[in-house]
C-alpha positions in Angstrom: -7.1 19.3 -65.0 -7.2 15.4 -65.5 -10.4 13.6 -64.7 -7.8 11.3 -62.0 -7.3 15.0 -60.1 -11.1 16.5 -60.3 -12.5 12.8 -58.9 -9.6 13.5 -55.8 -11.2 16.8 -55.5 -14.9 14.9 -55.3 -14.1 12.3 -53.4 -12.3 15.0 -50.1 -16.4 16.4 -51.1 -17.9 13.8 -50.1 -15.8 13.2 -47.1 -16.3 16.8 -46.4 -19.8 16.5 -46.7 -20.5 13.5 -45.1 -18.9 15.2 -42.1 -20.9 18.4 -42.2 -23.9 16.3 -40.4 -22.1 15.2 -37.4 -21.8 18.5 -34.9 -20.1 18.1 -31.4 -22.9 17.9 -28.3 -22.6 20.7 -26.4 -25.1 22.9 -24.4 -27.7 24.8 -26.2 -26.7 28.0 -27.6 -28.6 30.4 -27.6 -29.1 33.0 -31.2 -26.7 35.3 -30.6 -24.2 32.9 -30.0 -25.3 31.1 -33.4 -25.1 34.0 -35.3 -22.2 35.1 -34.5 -20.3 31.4 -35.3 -23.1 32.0 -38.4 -21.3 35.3 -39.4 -17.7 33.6 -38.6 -18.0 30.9 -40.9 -19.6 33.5 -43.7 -16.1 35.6 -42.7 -14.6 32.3 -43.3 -16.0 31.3 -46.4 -15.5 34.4 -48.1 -11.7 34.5 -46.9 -11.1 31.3 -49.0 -13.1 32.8 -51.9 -11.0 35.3 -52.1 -7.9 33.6 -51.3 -8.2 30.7 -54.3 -9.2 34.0 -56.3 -6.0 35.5 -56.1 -4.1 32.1 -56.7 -7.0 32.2 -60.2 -5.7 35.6 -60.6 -1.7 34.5 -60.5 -2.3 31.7 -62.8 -4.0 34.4 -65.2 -0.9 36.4 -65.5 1.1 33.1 -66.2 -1.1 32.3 -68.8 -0.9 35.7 -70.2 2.7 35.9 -69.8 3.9 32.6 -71.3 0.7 31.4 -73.6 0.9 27.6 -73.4 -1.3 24.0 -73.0 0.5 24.2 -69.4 -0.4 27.3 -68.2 -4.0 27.5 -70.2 -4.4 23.9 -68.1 -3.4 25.3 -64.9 -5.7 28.1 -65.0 -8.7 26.6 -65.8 -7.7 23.9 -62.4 -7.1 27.2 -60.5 -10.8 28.1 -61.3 -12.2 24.6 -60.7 -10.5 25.3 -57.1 -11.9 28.6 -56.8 -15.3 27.7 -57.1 -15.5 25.4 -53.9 -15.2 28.0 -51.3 -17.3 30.3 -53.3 -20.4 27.7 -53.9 -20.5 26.8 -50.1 -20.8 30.4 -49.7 -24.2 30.9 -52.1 -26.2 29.7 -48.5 -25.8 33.5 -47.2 -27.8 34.9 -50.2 -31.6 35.6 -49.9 -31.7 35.8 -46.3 -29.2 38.7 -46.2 -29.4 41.6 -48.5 -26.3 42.8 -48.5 -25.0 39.5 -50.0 -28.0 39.5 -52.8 -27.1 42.7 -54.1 -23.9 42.2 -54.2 -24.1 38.5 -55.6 -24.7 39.4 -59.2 -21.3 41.3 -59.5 -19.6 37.4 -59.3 -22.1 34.7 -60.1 -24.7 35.9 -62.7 -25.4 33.9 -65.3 -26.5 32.6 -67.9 -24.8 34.8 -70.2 -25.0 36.2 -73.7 -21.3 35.1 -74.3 -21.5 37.2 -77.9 -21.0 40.1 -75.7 -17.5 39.2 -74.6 -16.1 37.2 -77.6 -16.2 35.5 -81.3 -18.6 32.6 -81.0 -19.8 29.6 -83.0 -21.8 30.7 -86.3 -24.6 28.3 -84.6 -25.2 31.0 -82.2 -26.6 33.2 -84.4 -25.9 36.9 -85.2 -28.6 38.9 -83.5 -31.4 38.7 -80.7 -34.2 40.7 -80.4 -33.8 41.1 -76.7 -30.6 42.0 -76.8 -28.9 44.4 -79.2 -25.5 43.7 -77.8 -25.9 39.7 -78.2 -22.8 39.7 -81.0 -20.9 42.7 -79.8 -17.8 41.0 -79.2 -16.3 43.9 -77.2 -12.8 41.9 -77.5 -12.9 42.9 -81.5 -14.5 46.1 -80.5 -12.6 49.2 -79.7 -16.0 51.2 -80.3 -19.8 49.3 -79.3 -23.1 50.3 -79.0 -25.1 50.9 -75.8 -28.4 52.0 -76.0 -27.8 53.5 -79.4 -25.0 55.3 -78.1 -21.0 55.2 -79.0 -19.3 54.0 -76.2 -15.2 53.9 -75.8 -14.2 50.1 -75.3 -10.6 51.1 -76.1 -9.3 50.5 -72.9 -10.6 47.1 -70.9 -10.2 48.2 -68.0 -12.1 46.4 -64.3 -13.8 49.7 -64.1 -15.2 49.4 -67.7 -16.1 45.9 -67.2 -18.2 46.8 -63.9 -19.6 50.0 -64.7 -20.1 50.7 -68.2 -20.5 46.7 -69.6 -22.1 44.6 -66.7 -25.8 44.2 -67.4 -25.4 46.9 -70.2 -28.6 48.3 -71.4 -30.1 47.1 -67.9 -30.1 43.3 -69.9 -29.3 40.9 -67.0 -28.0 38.7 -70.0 -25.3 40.9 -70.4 -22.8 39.6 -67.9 -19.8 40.8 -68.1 -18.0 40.0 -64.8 -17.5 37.2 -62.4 -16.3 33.8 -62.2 -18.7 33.2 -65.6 -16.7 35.5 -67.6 -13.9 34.3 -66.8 -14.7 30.7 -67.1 -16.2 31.4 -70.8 -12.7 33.2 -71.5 -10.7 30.4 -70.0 -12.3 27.1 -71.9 -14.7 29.0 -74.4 -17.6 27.5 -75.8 -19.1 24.6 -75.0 -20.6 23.2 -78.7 -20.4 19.8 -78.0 -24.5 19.9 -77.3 -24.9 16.6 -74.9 -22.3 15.0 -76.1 -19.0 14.4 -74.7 -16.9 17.2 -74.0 -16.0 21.0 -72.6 -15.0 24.2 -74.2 -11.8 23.5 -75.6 -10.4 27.6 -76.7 -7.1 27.0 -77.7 -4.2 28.7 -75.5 -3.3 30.4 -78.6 -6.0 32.7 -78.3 -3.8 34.3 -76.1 -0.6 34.1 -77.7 0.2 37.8 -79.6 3.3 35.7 -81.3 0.5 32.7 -82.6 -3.0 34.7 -82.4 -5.8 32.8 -83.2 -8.9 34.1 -83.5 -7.7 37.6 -83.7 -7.5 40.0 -80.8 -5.2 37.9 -78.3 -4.0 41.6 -76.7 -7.4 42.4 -75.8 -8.8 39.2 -75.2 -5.8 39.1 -72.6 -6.6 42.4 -71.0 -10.4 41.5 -70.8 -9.3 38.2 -69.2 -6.9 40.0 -66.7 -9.1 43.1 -65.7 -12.4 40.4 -65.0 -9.7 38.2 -63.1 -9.1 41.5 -61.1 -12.5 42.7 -61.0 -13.3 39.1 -59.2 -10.7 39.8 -56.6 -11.4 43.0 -55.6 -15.4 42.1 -55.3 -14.7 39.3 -53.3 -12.4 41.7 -50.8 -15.6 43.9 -50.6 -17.6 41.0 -48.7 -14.7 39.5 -46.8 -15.2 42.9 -45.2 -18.8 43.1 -44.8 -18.1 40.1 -42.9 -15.6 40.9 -40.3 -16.8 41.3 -36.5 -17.3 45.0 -37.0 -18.3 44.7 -41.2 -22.1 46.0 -41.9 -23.3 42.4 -43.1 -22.5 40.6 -39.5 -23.9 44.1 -37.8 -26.9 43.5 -40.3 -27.6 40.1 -39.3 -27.0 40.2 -35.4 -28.7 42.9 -34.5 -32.5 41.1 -33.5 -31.5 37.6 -32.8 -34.8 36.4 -34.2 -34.6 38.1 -37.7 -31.3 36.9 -38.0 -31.9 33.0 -37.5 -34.8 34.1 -39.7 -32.3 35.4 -42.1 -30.2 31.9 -42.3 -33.6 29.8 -42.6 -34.2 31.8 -45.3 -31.1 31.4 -47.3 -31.3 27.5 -47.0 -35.1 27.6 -47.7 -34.8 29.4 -50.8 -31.4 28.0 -52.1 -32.8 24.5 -51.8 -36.2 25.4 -53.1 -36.0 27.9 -55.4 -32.5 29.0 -57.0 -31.2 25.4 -56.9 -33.8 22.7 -57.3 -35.7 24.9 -59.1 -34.1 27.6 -61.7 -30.7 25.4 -61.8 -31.6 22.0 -62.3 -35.6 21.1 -63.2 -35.7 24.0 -65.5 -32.5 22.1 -67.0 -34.1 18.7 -66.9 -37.5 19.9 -68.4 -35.6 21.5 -71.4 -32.6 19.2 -71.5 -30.9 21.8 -72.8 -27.1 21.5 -72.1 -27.5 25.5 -71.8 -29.6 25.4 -68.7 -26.4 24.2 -66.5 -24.4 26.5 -63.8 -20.8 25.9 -65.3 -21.8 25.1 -68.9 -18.4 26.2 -70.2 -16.0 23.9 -68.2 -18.9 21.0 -67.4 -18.2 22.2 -64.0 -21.5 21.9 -62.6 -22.2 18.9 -60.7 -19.1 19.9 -58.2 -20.9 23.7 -58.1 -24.5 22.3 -57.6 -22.7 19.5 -54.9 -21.3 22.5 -53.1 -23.9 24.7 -52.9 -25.8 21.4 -50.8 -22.7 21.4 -48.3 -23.2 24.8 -48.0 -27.1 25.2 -47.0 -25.8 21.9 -44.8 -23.1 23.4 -43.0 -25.6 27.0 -42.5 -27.5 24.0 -40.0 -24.3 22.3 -38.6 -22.3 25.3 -38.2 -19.5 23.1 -39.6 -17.1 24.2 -42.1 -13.8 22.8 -43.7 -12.2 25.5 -44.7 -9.3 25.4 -47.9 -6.4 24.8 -45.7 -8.0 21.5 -44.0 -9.0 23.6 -40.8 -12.6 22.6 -39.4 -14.9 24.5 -38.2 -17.6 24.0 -35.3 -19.5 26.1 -33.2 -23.3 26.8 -31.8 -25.4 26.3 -34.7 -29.0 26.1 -35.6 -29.6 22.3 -35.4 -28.5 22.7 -31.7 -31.2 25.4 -30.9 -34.0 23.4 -33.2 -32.9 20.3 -31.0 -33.1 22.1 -27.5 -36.8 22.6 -28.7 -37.7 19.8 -31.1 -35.2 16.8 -31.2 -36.8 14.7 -33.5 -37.5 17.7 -35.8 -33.4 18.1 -35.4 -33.1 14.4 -36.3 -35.3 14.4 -39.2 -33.2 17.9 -40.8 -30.1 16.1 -40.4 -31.7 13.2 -42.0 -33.1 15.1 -44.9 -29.9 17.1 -45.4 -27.7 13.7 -45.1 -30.3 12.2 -47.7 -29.6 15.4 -50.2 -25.7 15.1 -50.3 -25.8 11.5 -50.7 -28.0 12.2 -53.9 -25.4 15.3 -54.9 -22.4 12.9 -54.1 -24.2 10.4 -56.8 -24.8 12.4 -59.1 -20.6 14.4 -58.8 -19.8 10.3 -59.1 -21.6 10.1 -62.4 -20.1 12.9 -63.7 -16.6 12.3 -63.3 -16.9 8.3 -64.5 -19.3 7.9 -66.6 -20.6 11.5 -68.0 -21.0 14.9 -67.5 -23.8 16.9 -66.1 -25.4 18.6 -69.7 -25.2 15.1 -70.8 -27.4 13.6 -67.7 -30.1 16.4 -68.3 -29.8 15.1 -72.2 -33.5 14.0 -73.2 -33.9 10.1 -73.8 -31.2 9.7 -70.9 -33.0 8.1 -68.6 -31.1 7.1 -65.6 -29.1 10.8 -65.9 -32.4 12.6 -65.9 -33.2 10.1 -63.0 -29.8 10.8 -61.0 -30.3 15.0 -61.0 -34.1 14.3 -60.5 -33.0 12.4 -56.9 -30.9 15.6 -56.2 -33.5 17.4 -57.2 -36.1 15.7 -55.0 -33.6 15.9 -51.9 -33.5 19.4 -52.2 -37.4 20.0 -52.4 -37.8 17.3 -49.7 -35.6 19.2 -47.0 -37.1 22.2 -48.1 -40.2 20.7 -46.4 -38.1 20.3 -43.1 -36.9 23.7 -43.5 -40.2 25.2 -43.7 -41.1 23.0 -40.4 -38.0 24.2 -38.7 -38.9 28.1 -39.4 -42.7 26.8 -37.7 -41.1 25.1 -34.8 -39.1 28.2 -33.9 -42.2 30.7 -34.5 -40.4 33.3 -36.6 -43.1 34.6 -38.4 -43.8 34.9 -42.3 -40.6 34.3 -44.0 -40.6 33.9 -47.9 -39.2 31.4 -49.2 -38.3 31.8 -53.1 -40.3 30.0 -55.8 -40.0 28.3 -59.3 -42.2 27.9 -62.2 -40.1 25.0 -62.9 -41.2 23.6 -59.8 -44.4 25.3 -58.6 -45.8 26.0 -62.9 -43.8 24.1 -64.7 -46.1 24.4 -68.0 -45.2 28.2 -67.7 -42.1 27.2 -69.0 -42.7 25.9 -72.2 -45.2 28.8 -72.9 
C-alpha cells in the first residue's frame, strides 16, 4: 500500500472518529435497551472482521497462486484493511469473558517469530525461556515440543491451533492470528528506529524463484493461519447474534452487563492500551514493544482501538460499508443521571482521539510509530505520551461513570508500566 492510500485510510479515521462523539438526542434508554444496541454493534463489528478477513484470505490465495510485488502488495493492504473493524472491536474484551478467552486465538502477541520462520542472525539462536524460540516450523517437517517429536509434516489450521499455538504453554509461542500472518506477509522488521517495515520478498513464495528455502510450506503455513483467522472470527460473529451465548451472557442482569462495557473501556484505556501497549514501549523505546511491529501498522491499530472504547459510550458505529450506526447507549443513561459527568466523558474521549488522530498524522508524514518511541526523540516520545495521557485521563472519567451509576466493585486492569514502572527495568 502507498503512503498517499494509508493517509486516505487515516484521514475517513478521523472523520470517523470525530463523529463517534456526537449521538442523536433522544429519550433515555434504559439498560436493556443499551445492551442490546451494545450487543448489535459487537454483532456488527465482528461481521466486518470477518468480512475484510475473507477478502485477506482471497488475496492470500492470489499471492500464493501468482507470487508477485503486485499481489505480495495487495495482501499486505488487504490486512492493513482487516485490522480496522477488528481493533474497534478489542472494547468488548475484559468485560465479557467469552471474548477474553477467545481473544488470544487472533490478537496475541508479541511473538517469538523464530517459531514460524528463518530470522535475522541478530535474533539470536536460542532463549532460555523458550526452547522452541528458533524452531522454524516452515524448515521443519519434524520439531520438538516438550522434548517430544511432534509431526509438522502437514500445516494444517488444526495444527496451527491445536498442537503449535502457545506450544509448551509459552504465551510467546504464537502461532495464529492476524500476527502470524502479518509476520509471514512483510517479515521482519530490522530496521531498529529507523525508517522502514519488513520488506520479505514475494519470492519467498514463489516455488519457481524460492528464496529462503521452503516457499511450499511457507505457503501452506500462510494459507492455513489465513484460514484459521476466518473461521475464529465466524465463531464470535455467532456468539454475537440475538440468540449467540455472548449477547445472552451479557443481557441477562442489566446491571452486570453495563458493568461489563464499563469494564472493557476502563481497562482497554487503562491497562492493555495506555499501559502494556504504549508506556511500556516509550519507557524501553524498544521498536519491539509496538502492536503491529512487522508492517509499522500501529498507530492506525492503537487509533482504532480509541474509536472503539469511544463508540462502546456513543453507541455509534461506521461500519466497512459506510453504514452508521446509532442507538441507546451509555452516555445517554449516564446523562439522564449526571449531565455534566456525560459532558465531561465525551470531552475526555474527544480529547483522546484528537491526541490518537496526532499521533496516526505523524506517522504517515513524518515517521513511523517504533521511530516516535525511539529514545532521544523527543517530540515522538511527547506525541504517544499525549495519547498516552488521554487514555489514563478518561480512564479517570470512566472510573466516575461506574461511581455515578453505583455498580459496585468492578476491576479495572492495571500496569506496572503505569502504576510500578521501575518494576520494569528490574
Amino acid at each position: 500500500m502507498t503512503r498517499k492510500s494509508i493517509l486516505g485510510a487515516t484521514v475517513a479515521l478521523v472523520a470517523a472518529s470525530a463523529a463517534m462523539i456526537a449521538a442523536p438526542a433522544r429519550a433515555a434508554p434504559d439498560a436493556a435497551q443499551v445492551l442490546k444496541h451494545y450487543a448489535a454493534l459487537a454483532q456488527a463489528k465482528y461481521e466486518d472482521s470477518l468480512s475484510t478477513a475473507k477478502v485477506l484470505d482471497a488475496a492470500i490465495d492470489a499471492l500464493i497462486d501468482n507470487p508477485s510485488e503486485e499481489t505480495l502488495k495487495a495482501a499486505r493492504a488487504a490486512w492493513i484493511k482487516a485490522r480496522v473493524p477488528y481493533q474497534q472491536s478489542e472494547v468488548y474484551r475484559f468485560g465479557n469473558p467469552i471474548v477474553d478467552a477467545w481473544e488470544g486465538k487472533v490478537n496475541a502477541w508479541p511473538l517469538d517469530e523464530g517459531l514460524i520462520d528463518y530470522v535475522d542472525g541478530a535474533y539470536g539462536t536460542e532463549s532460555d525461556e523458550n526452547a522452541l524460540y528458533v524452531a522454524n516450523v516452515i524448515a521443519s517437517p519434524q520439531i520438538k515440543i516438550g522434548g517430544k517429536e511432534v509431526d509438522a509434516s502437514n500445516i494444517t489450521p488444526e495444527f496451527l491451533a491445536e498442537t503449535l499455538h502457545e506450544a509448551g504453554e509459552i504465551e510467546a509461542n504464537v502461532a495464529t492470528g492476524y500476527h502470524a500472518i502479518e509476520f509471514l506477509l512483510w517479515g521482519q522488521d530490522l530496521n531498529g528506529t529507523g525508517p522502514g517495515a519488513g520488506n520479505r520478498p514475494y519470492t519467498d513464495y514463489d516455488p519457481k524463484n524460492c528464496t529462503n528455502g521452503s516457499c511450499d510450506r511457507r505457503a501452506a503455513y500462510l494459507k492455513a493461519a489465513s484460514a484459521l483467522l476466518v473461521s475464529d472470527l465466524q465463531e464470535m460473529v455467532a456468539a454475537w447474534q440475538p440468540e449467540g451465548e455472548a449477547t445472552k451472557a451479557v443481557e441477562k442482569d442489566p446491571k452486570a452487563g453495563i458493568a461489563a462495557i464499563l469494564t472493557g473501556m476502563g481497562s482497554l484505556s487503562y491497562g492493555e492500551l495506555a499501559g502494556e501497549r504504549m508506556k511500556l514501549g516509550v519507557l524501553l523505546h524498544d521498536p519491539e514493544e509496538e502492536h503491529d511491529c512487522f508492517s509499522d501498522n500501529t498507530h492506525n491499530s492503537h487509533l482504532n482501538d480509541a474509536i472503539g472504547i469511544a463508540s462502546a459510550y456513543t453507541g455509534a458505529y461506521t461500519r466497512v460499508d459506510g453504514t452508521k450506526m446509532t442507538g441507546p447507549s451509555l452516555s445517554e443513561l449516564v446523562a439522564a443521571k449526571d449531565p455534566a459527568l456525560d459532558t465531561e466523558m465525551k470531552a475526555k474521549l474527544e480529547k483522546t482521539l484528537s491526541a490518537m488522530n496526532a499521533m496516526a498524522k505523524r506517522a504517515e508524514t513524518i515517521e513511523a510509530y517504533d521511530q516516535m518511541i525511539g529514545e532521544g526523540n523527543t517530540e515522538g516520545n511527547a506525541t504517544v505520551q499525549a495519547a498516552i495521557d488521554g487514555l489514563i485521563d478518561q480512564t479517570k472519567t470512566i472510573e466516575r461513570v461506574i461511581a455515578s451509576l453505583d455498580l459496585g466493585t468492578v476491576e479495572l486492569e492495571g500496569s506496572d508500566s503505569l502504576d510500578n514502572p521501575e518494576a520494569v527495568f528490574q
